[in-house]
Rosetta silent file (secondary structure, phi, psi, omega in degrees, C-alpha in Angstrom):
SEQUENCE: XXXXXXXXXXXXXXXXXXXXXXXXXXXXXXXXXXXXXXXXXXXXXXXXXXXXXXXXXXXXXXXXXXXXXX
SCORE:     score description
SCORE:     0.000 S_00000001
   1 L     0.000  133.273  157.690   95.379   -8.900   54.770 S_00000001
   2 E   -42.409  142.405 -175.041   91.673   -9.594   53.441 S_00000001
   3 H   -66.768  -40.536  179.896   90.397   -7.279   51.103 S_00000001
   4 H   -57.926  -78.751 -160.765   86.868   -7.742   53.468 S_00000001
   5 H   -29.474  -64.931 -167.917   89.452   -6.243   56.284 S_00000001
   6 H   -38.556  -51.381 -157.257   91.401   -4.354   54.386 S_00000001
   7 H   -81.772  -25.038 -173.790   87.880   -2.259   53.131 S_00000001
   8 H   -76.105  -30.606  173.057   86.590   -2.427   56.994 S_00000001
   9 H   -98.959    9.559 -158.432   89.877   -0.299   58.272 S_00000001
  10 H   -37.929  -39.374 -156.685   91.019    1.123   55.338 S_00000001
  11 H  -110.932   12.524  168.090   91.847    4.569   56.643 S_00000001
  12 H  -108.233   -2.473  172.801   93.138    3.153   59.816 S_00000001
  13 H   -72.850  -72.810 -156.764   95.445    1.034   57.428 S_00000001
  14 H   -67.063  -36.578 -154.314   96.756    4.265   55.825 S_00000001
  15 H   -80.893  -45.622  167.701   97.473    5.854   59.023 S_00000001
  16 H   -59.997  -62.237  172.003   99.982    2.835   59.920 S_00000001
  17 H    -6.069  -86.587 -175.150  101.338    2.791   56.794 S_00000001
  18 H   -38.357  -53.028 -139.526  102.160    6.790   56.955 S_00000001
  19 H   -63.040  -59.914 -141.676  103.124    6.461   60.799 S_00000001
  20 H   -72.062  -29.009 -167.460  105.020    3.013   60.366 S_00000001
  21 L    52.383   31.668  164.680  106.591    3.277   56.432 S_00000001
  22 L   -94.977  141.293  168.308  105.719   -0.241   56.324 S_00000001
  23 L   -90.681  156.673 -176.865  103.530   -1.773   53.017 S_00000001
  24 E  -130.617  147.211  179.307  100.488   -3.953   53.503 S_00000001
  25 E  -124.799  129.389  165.039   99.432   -6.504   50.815 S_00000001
  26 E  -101.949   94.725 -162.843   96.044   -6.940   50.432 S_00000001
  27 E   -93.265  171.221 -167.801   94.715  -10.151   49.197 S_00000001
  28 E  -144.843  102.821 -167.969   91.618  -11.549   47.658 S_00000001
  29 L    67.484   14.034  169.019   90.501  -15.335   47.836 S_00000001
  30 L   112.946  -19.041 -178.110   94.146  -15.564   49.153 S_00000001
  31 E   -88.540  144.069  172.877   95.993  -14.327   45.806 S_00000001
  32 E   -81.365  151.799  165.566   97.738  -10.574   46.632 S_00000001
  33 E  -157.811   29.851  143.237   96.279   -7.975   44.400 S_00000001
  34 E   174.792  168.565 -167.370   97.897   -4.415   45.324 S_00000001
  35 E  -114.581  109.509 -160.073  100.202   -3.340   47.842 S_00000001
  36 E  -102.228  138.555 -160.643   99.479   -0.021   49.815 S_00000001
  37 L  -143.382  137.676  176.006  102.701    1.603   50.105 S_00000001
  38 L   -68.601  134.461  161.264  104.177    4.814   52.002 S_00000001
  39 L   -65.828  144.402  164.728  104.853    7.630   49.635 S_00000001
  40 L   -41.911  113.092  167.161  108.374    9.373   49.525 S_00000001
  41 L   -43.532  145.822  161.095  108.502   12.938   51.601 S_00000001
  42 L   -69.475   90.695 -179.576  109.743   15.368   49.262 S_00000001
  43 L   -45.060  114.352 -171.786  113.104   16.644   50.594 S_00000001
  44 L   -39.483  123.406  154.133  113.421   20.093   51.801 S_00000001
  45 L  -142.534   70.296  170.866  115.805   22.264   50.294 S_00000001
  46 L    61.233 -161.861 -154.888  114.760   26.049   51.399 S_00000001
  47 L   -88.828  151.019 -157.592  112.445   27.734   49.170 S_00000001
  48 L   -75.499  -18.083 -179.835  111.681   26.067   46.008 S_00000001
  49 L  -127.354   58.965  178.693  111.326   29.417   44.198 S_00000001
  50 L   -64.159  152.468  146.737  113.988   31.448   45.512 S_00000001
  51 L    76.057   -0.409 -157.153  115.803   33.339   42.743 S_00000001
  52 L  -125.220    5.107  167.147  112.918   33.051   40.385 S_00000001
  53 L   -97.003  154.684  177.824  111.426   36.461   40.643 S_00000001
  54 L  -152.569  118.176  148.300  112.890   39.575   38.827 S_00000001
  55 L   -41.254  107.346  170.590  111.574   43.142   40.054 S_00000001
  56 L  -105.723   -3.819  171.371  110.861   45.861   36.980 S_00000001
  57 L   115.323  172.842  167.830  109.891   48.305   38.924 S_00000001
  58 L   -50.439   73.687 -175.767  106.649   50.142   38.895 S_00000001
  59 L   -73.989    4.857 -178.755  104.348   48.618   36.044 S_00000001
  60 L  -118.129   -9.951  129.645  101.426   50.225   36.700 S_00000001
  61 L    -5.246  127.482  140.804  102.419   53.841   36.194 S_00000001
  62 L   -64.588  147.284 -169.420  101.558   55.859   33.546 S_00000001
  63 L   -81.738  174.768  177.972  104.727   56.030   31.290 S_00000001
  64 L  -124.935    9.871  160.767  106.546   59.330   30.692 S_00000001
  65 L  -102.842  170.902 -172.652  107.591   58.666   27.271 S_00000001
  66 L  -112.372  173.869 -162.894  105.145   58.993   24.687 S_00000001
  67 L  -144.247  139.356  147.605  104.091   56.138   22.437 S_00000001
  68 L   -65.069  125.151  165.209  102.226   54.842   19.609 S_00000001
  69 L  -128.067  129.111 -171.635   99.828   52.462   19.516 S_00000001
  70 L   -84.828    0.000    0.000   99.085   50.766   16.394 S_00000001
């Protein structure tokens, strides 16, 4: 595809891409010079940050030991 094209549909380009997961090469005086390409989905696998909290409890208490502070 012309580059002239290519820049008149451009976001109707990306939408086939995405739909189709086909690439389009987009040329210029007839030489290709990029490739528009679908990106990879990420694959699901439940939540990514499961497991990665740890509960202490109340922190915003005043404590009931006493303390120093230096």
């Amino acid at each position: 595809m012309g580059a002239g094209e290519f820049k008149a549909r451009c976001l109707a380009i990306l939408d086939a891409v995405e739909r189709t997961g086909k690439s389009v090469v987009v040329t210029k005086r007839g030489k290709p010079v990029a490739r528009v390409v679908p990106i990879e989905k990420p694959k699901k696998k439940g939540a990514p940050l499961a497991g990665s909290v740890l509960y202490e409890g109340d922190i915003v208490s005043p404590l009931t030991e006493p303390w120093e502070a230096r």
